[in-house]
KEBAFI-226757 format. One line per 5 residues: number of its first residue (from 1); for each residue x, y, z of C-alpha. Coordinates in nm, 4 decimals. Layout:
BEGIN
NUM = X Y Z; ...
END
This chain:
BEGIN
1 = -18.6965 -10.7774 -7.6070; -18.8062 -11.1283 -7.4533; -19.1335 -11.0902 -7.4692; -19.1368 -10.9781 -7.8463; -19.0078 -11.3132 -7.9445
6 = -19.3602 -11.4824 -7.8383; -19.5382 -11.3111 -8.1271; -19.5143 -11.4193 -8.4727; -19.4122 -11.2292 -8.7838; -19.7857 -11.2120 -8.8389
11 = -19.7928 -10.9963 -8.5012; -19.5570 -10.7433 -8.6230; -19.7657 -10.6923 -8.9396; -19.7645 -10.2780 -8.8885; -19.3888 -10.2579 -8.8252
16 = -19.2924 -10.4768 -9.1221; -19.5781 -10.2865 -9.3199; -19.3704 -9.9534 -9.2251; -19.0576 -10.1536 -9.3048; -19.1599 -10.2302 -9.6674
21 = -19.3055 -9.8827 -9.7541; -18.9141 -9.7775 -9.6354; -18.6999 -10.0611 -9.7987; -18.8420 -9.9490 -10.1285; -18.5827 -9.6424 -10.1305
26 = -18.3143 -9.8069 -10.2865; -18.5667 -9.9223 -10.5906; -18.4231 -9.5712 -10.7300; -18.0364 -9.6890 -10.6653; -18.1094 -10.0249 -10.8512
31 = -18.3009 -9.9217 -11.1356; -18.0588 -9.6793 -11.1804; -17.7913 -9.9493 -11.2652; -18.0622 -10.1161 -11.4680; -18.1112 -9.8439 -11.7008
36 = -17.7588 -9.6385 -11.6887; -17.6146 -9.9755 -11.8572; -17.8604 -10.0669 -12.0992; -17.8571 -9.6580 -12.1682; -17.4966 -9.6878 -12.2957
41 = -17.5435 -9.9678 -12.5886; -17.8753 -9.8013 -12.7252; -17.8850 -9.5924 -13.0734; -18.1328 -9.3580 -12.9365; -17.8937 -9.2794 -12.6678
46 = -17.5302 -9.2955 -12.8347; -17.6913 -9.0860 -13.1120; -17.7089 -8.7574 -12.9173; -17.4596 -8.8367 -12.6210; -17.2138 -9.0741 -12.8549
51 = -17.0249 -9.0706 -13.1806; -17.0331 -9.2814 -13.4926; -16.8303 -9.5812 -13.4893; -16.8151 -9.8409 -13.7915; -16.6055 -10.0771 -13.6016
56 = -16.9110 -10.1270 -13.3713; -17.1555 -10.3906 -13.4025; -17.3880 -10.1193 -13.3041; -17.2090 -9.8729 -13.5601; -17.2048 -9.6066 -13.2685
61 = -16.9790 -9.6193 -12.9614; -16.9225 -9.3460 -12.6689; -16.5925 -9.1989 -12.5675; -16.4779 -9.3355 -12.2616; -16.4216 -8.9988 -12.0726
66 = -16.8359 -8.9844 -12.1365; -16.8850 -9.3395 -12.0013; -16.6969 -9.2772 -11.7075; -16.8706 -8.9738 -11.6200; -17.2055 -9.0669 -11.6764
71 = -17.1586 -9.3781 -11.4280; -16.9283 -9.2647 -11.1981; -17.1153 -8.9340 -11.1071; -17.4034 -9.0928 -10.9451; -17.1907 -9.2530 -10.7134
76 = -16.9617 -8.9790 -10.6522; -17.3411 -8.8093 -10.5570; -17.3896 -9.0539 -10.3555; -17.0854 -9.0637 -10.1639; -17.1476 -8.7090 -10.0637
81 = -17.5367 -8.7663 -9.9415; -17.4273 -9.0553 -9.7320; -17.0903 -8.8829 -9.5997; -17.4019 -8.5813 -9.4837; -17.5908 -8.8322 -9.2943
86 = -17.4141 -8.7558 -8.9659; -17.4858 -8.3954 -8.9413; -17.7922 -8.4347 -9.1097; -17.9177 -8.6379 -8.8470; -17.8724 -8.3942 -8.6210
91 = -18.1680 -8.2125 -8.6854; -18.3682 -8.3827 -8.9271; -18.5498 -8.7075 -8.8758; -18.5119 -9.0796 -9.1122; -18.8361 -8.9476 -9.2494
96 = -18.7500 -8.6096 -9.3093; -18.4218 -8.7138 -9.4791; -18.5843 -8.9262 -9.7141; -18.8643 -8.6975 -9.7932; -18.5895 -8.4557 -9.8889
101 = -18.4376 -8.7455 -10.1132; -18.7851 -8.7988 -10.2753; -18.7887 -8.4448 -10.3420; -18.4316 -8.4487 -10.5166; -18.4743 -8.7621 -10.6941
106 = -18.7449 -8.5690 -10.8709; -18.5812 -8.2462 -11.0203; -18.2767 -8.4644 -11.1071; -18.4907 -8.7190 -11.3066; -18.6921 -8.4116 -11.4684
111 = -18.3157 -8.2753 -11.5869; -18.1856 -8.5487 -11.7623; -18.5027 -8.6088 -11.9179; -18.5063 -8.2590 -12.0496; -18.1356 -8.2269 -12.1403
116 = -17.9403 -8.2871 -12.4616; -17.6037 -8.1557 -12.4001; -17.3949 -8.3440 -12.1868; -17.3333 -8.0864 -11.9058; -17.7099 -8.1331 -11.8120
121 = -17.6868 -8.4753 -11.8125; -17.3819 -8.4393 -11.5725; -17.5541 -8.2520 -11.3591; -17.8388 -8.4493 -11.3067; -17.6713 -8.7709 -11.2547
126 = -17.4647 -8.5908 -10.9584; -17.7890 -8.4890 -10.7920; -17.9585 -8.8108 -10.8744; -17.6906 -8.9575 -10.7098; -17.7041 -8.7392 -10.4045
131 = -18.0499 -8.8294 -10.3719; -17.9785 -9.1924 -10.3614; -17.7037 -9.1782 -10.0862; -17.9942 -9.0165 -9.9202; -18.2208 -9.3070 -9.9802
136 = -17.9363 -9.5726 -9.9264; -17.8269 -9.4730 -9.5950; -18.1136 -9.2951 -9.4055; -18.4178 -9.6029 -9.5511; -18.1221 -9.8618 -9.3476
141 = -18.0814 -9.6153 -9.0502; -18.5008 -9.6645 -9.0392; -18.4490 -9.9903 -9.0735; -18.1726 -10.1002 -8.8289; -18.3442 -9.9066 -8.5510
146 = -18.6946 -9.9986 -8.6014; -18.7528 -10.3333 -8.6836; -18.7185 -10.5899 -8.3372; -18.3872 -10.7951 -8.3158; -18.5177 -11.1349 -8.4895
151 = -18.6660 -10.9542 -8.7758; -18.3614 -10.6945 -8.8639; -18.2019 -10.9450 -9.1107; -18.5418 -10.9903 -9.2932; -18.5885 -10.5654 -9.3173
156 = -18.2647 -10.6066 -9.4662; -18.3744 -10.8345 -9.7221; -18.6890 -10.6448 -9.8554; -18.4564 -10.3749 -9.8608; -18.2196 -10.5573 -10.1275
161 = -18.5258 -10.7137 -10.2679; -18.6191 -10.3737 -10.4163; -18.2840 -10.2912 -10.4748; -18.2813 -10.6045 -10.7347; -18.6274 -10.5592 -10.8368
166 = -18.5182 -10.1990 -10.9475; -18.2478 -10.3248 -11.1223; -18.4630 -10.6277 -11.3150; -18.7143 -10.3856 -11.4736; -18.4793 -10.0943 -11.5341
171 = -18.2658 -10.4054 -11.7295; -18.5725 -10.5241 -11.8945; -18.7236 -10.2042 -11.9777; -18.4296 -10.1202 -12.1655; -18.4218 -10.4582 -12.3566
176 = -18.7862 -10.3667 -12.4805; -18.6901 -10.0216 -12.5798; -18.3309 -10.0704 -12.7028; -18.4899 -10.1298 -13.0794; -18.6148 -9.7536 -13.0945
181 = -18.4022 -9.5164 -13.2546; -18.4962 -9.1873 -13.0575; -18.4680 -9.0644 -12.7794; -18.7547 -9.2210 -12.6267; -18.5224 -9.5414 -12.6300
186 = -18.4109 -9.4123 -12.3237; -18.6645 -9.1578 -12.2055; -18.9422 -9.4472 -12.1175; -18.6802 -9.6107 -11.8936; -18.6086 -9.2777 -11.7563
191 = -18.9489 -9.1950 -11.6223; -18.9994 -9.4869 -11.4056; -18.8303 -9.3251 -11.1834; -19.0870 -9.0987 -11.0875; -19.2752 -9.3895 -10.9437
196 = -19.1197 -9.5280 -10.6212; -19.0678 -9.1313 -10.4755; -19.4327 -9.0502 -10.4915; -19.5401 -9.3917 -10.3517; -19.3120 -9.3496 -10.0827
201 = -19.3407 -8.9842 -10.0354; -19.7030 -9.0261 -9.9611; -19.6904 -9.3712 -9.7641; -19.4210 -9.2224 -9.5127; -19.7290 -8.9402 -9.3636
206 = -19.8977 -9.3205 -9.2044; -19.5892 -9.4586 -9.0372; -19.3918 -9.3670 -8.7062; -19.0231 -9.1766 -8.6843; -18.7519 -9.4317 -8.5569
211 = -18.8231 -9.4616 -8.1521; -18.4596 -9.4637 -8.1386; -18.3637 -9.1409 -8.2926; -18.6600 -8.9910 -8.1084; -18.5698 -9.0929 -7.7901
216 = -18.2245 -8.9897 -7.9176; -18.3014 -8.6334 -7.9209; -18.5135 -8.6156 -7.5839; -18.8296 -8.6931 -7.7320; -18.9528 -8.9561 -7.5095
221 = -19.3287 -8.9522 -7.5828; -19.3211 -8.9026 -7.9252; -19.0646 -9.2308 -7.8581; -19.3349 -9.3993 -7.6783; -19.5678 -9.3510 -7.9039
226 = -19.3843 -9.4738 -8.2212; -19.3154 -9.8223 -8.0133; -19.6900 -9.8605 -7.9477; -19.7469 -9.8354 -8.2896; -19.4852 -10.0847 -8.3850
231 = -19.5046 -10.3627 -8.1684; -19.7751 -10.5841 -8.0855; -19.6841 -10.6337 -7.7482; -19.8167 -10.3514 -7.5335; -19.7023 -10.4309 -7.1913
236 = -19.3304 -10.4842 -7.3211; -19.3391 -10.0648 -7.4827; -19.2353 -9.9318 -7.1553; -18.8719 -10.2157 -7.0947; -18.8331 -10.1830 -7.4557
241 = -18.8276 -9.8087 -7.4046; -18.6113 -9.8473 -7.0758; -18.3440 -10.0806 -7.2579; -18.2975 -9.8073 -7.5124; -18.2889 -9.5205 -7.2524
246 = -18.0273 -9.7042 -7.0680; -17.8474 -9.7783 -7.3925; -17.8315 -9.4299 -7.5022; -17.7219 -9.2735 -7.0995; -17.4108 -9.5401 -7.1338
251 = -17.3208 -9.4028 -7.4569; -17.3594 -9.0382 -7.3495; -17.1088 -9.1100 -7.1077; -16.8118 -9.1700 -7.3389; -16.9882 -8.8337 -7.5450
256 = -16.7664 -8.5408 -7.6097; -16.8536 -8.2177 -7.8430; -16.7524 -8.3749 -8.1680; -16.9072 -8.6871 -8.2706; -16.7411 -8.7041 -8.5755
261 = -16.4298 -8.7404 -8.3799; -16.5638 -8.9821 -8.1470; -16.5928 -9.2293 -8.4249; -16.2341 -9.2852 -8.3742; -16.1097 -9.1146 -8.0362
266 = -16.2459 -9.3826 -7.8047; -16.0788 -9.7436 -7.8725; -16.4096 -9.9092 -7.8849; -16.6193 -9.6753 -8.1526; -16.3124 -9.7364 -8.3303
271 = -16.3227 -10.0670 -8.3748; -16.7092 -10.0289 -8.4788; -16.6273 -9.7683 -8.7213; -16.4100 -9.9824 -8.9009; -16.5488 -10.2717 -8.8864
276 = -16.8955 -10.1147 -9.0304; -16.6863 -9.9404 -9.3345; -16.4953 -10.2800 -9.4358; -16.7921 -10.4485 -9.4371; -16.9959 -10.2313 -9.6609
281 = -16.7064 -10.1908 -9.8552; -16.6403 -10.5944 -9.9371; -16.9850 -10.5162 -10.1770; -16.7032 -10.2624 -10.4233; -16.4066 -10.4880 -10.3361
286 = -16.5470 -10.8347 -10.5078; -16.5815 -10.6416 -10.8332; -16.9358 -10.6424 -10.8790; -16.9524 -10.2946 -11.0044; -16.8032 -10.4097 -11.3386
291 = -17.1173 -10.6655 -11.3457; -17.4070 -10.3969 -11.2616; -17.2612 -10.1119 -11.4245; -17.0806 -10.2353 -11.7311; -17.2939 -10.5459 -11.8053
296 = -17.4405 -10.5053 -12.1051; -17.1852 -10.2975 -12.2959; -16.9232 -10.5713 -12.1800; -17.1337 -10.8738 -12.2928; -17.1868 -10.6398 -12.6302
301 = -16.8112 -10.5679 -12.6310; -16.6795 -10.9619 -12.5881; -16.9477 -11.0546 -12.8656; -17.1494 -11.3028 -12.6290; -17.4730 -11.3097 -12.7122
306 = -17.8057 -11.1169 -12.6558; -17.6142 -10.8794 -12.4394; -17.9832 -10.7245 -12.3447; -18.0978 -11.0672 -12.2829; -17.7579 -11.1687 -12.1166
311 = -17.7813 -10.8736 -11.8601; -18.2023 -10.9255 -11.7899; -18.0857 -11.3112 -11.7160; -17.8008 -11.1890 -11.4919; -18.0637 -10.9730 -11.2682
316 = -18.3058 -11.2181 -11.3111; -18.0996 -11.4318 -11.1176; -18.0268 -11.1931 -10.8235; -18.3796 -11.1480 -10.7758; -18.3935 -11.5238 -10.7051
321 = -18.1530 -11.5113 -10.4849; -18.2633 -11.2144 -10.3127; -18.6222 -11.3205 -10.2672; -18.4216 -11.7074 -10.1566; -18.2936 -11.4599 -9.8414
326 = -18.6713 -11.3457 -9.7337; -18.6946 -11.7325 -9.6047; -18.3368 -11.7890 -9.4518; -18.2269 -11.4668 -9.3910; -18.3924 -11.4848 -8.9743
331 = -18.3644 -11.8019 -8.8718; -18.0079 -11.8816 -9.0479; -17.8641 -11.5260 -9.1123; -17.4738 -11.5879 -8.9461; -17.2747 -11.3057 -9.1242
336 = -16.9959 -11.3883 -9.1148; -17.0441 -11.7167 -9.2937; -17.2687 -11.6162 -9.5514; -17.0143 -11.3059 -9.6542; -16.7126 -11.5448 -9.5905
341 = -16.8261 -11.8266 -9.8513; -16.9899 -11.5331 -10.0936; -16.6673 -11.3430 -10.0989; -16.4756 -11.6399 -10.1916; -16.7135 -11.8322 -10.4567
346 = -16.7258 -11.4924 -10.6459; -16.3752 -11.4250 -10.6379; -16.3208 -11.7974 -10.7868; -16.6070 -11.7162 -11.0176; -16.3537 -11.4080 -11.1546
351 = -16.0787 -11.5896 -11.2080; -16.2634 -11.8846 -11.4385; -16.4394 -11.5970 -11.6261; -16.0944 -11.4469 -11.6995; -15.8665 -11.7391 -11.7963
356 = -16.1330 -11.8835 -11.9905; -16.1772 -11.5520 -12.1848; -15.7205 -11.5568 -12.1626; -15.7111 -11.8802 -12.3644; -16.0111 -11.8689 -12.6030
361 = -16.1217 -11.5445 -12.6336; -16.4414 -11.4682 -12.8926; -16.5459 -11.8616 -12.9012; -16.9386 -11.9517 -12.8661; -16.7910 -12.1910 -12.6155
366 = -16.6048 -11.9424 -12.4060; -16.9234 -11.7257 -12.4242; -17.1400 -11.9803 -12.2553; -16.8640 -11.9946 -11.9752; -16.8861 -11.6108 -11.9341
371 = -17.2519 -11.5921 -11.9008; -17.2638 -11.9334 -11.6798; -17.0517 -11.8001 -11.3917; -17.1384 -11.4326 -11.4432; -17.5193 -11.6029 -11.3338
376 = -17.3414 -11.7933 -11.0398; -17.1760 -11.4625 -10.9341; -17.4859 -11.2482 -10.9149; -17.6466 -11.5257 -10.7660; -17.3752 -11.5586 -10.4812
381 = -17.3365 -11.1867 -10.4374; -17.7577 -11.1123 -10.4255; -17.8036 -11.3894 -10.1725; -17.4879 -11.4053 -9.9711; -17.2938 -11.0827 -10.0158
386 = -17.4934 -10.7844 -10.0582; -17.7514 -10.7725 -9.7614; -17.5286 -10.9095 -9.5457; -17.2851 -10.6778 -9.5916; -17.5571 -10.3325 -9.5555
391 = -17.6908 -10.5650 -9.2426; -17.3816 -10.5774 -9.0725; -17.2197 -10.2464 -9.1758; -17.5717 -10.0784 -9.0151; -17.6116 -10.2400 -8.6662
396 = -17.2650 -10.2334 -8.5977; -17.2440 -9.8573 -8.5106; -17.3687 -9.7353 -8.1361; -17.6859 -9.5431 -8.1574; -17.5467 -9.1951 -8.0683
401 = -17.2584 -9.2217 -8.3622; -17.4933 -9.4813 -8.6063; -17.5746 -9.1864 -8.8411; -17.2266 -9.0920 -8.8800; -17.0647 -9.4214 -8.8936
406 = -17.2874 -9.5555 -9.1353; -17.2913 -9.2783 -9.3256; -16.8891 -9.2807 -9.2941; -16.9159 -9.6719 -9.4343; -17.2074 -9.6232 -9.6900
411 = -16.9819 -9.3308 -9.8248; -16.6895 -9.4730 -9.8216; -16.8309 -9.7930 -10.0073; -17.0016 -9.5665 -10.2670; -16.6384 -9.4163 -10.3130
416 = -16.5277 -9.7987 -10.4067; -16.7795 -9.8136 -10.6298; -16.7159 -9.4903 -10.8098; -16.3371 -9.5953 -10.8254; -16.4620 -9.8853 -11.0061
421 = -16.6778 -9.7727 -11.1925; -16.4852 -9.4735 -11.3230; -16.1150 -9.6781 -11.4252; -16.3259 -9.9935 -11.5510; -16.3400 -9.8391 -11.8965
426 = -15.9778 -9.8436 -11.9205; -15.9563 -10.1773 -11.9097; -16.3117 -10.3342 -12.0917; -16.3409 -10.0510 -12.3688; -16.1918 -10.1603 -12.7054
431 = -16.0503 -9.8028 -12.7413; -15.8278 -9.8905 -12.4199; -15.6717 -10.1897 -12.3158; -15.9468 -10.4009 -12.4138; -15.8829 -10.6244 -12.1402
436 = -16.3024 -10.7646 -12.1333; -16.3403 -11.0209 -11.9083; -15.9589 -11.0746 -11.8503; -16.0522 -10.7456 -11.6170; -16.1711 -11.0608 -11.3398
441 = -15.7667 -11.1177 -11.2556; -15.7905 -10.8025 -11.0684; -16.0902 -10.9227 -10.8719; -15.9840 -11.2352 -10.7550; -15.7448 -11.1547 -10.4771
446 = -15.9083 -10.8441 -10.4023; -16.2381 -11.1204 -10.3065; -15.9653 -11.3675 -10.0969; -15.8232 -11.0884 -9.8360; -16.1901 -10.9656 -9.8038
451 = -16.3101 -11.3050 -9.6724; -16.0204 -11.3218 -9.4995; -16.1179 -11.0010 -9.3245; -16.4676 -11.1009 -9.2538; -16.2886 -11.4557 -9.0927
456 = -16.1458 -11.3176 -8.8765; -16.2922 -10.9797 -8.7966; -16.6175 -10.9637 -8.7897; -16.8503 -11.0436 -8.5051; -17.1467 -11.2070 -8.5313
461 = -17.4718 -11.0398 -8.3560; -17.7381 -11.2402 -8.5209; -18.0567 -11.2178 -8.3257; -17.9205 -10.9394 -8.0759; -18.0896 -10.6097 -7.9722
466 = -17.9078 -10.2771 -8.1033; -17.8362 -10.2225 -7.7152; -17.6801 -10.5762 -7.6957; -17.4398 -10.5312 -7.9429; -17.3388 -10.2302 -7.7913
471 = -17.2988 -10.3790 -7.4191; -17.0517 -10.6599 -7.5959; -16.8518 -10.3938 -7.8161; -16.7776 -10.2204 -7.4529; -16.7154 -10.5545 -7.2946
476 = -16.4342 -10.5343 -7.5600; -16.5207 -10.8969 -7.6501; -16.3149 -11.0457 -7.9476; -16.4929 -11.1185 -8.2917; -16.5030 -11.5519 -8.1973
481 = -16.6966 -11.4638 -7.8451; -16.9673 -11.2228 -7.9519; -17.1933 -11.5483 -8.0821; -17.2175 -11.7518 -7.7047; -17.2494 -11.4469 -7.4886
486 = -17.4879 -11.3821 -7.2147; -17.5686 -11.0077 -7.2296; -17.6790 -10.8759 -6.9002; -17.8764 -10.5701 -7.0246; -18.2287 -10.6971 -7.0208
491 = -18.1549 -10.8001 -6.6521; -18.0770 -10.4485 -6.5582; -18.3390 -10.2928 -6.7168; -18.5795 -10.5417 -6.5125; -18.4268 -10.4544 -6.2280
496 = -18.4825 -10.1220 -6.2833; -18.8305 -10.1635 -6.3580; -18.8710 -10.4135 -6.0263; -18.6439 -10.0697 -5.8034; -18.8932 -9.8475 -5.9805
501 = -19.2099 -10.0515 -5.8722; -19.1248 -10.0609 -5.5167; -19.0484 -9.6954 -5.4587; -19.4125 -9.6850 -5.6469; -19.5409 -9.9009 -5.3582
506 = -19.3344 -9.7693 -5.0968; -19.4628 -9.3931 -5.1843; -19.8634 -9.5266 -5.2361; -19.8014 -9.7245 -4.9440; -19.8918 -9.4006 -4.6556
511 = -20.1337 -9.2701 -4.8967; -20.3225 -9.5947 -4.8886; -20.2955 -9.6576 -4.4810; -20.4425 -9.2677 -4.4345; -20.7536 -9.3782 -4.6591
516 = -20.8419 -9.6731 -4.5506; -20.8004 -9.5318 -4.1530; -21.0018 -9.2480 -4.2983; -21.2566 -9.4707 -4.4304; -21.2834 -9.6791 -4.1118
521 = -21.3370 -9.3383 -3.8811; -21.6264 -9.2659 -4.1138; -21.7588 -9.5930 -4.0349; -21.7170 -9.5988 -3.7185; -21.9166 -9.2798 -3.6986
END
């Protein structure tokens, strides 16, 4: 609203307070890469879930049938809990979603720490992995809908800011405890992630439901209530409230039984749907799957290094980047020319990695190049890639099909991932093809047609309202117009407010005339 932008980020100190607690859900999906590829090139672990190997610097190896299972099952978990957030959200809450995800990540953790037989471990990196499509899509549904229009990109960024913290400590973590030869090599890594569900658990009993899905599902009070909690301006609550009221009665218009079919019946909630799932999907299609998953065993693999230290310097690195976004994210956060430029610098990061590795494969020299532009890439992808792409992919949707649709896009970018992650073996495992970093030739072009996607495609809604972006997706504006238009919405809910007042007046107005004639007679008396 207007009036919002006249208070400070200082102002909005409770609804960015609730926005942290929530953004720390995907601490779970990042640690999770931290540890998972650390896990792979440690004794303790490839002791009990591995198999001797002499030809392996670390004299153990694992099969690659094992590797791909172990990584690609979280995702595949995750794929499912996002592709449930639709009906889901049907009857259960942001909150209630993610409580059940806190819940889940629990018994999942408490299984693989308990298990030595890899069917258990299976098992609980498929639930683990449903918990964190929980986490992933339902902490950015919060988030999208809660946080005012200037400060969405900046919710965003917290949100990835945990996502690479996660990843940092489960990387370092793992570089401390590599050296042990038990199992406790990997079990201390493993119980940090008990931490981040009982923080949040707890923290989410002091903060609001989304005003948006409440007033969503009829609950106008309970709506009201949320927004006086969240925003400093009082007096703006009740147009706030009105501008999503009158959002949501436009879209329930266009409603018919099936939501899930709406997503791509009507001409215009197609064109959101697939613009939300190519964007989320760009973060699977530059590749960087093979960097968070795979990092350390292929730094191991191409004999470069520390590969422990070579992987904590890689997240390192995103962190920076990340934590770069808090401060440029809001006032400078154009998509489509952050994920344009990222898309392309990585993919040209790829291709030097690879034809380096092509012509002088095992060299200290070539090493130093591998580990140089790896850091460039995570730096590009953690500040210009990733929370653009979860920004845009979530306030694309319209309110009434967001659940689904993002839930569509965060599952079908999870399924990217677990593509990748499940055939890169074939290509970086010595036991394969044994490509190593020659695997970036595959990357490259995949990174040019992206941007070239996001050029073209992709709107840019910087600074708008949720119910703004949905009055220029029904205008049926192309991508090039949505930056200079003059939405109309905030002038219709005033006038509604203004129609409202009068009929107020207009209705007090004989009440008023019969008591002060009253009044006067009693004088006169």
């Amino acid at each position: 609203m207007a009036a919002q932008k006249e208070y400070g980020l200082a102002s909005h100190w409770k609804c960015m307070l609730a926005c942290c607690l929530v953004s720390m859900s995907p601490f779970q999906y990042g640690i999770d890469f931290g540890l998972i590829g650390g896990m792979q090139a440690m004794v303790g672990f490839l002791k009990i879930f591995g198999y001797v190997d002499p030809a392996s610097p670390v004299g153990y190896n694992i099969s690659t049938e094992v590797q791909q299972l172990i990584s690609s099952l979280m995702t595949l978990g995750a794929f499912v809990g996002s592709l449930a957030a639709g009906p889901m959200a049907t009857v259960l809450g942001r909150k209630s979603c993610l409580w059940l995800a806190c819940a889940l990540c629990v018994v999942s953790n408490g299984i693989m720490m308990g298990t030595t037989q890899l069917a258990g471990l299976y098992v609980g990196r498929l639930f683990i992995g449903l918990a964190n499509g929980f986490f992933m899509t339902f902490s950015q549904l919060y988030l999208q809908e809660v946080a005012p229009a200037r400060y969405r990109g900046l919710a965003l960024a917290c949100f990835q800011v945990w996502t690479s913290v996660g990843t940092l400590i489960g990387t370092v973590v793992d570089n401390f405890t590599s050296p042990i030869q038990s199992r406790a090599s990997y079990m201390i890594p493993l119980a940090l992630i008990y931490i981040v569900p009982v923080i949040l658990g707890v923290g989410m009993f002091f903060i609001p439901e989304s005003p948006r899905w409440l007033a969503q599902h009829g609950k106008i009070d309970k709506a009201r209530k949320a927004l006086y909690w969240l925003r400093p301006d009082k007096d703006g609550v009740e147009a706030e409230l009105a501008e999503i009221q009158l959002g949501i009665e436009a879209e329930q218009s266009t409603a018919s039984s099936s939501a899930i079919l709406d997503m791509f019946r009507n001409p215009v909630d197609r064109r959101r749907t697939m613009l939300s799932v190519a964007t989320v999907s760009v973060q699977a299609a530059c590749g960087v799957m093979f960097m968070l998953v795979y990092g350390t065993y292929f730094f191991e693999m191409a004999n470069v290094g520390n590969p422990f230290m070579n992987s904590c310097i890689l997240v390192a690195v995103g962190v920076v980047a990340i934590i770069g976004d808090l401060f440029i994210i809001a006032p400078y956060g154009r998509r489509r020319v952050f994920l344009t430029t990222g898309l392309i610098i990585c993919g040209f990061c790829q291709l030097i990695i690879a034809i380096v590795y092509t012509k002088n494969p095992g060299t200290v020299q070539t090493g130093q190049v591998i580990v140089a532009f790896s850091v460039i890439y995570i730096f590009v992808y953690n500040g210009a890639i990733c929370p653009f792409s979860w920004l845009s992919g979530g306030e694309l949707p319209s309110q009434r099909l967001r659940s689904y649709t993002f839930g569509l896009a965060a599952a079908v970018g999870f399924l990217g991932a677990w593509v990748c992650t499940f055939t890169a073996p074939y290509f970086i495992n010595p036991s394969a093809l044994n490509w190593g970093p020659k695997y970036g030739y595959i990357w490259f072009p995949s990174c040019l047609v992206s941007a070239a996607f996001i050029y073209f495609y992709l709107p840019e809604v910087k600074d708008r309202t949720l119910e703004e972006i949905d009055e220029m997706f029904e205008a049926k504006l192309p991508a090039r117009k949505f930056r200079g238009y003059k939405c109309m919405i905030k002038e219709m809910v005033n006038e509604k407010v203004a129609v409202e007042d009068r009929m107020v007046v207009a209705l007090e107005k004989p009440i008023m005339d019969a008591t002060v004639t009253a009044i006067e007679h009693v004088r006169g008396h």
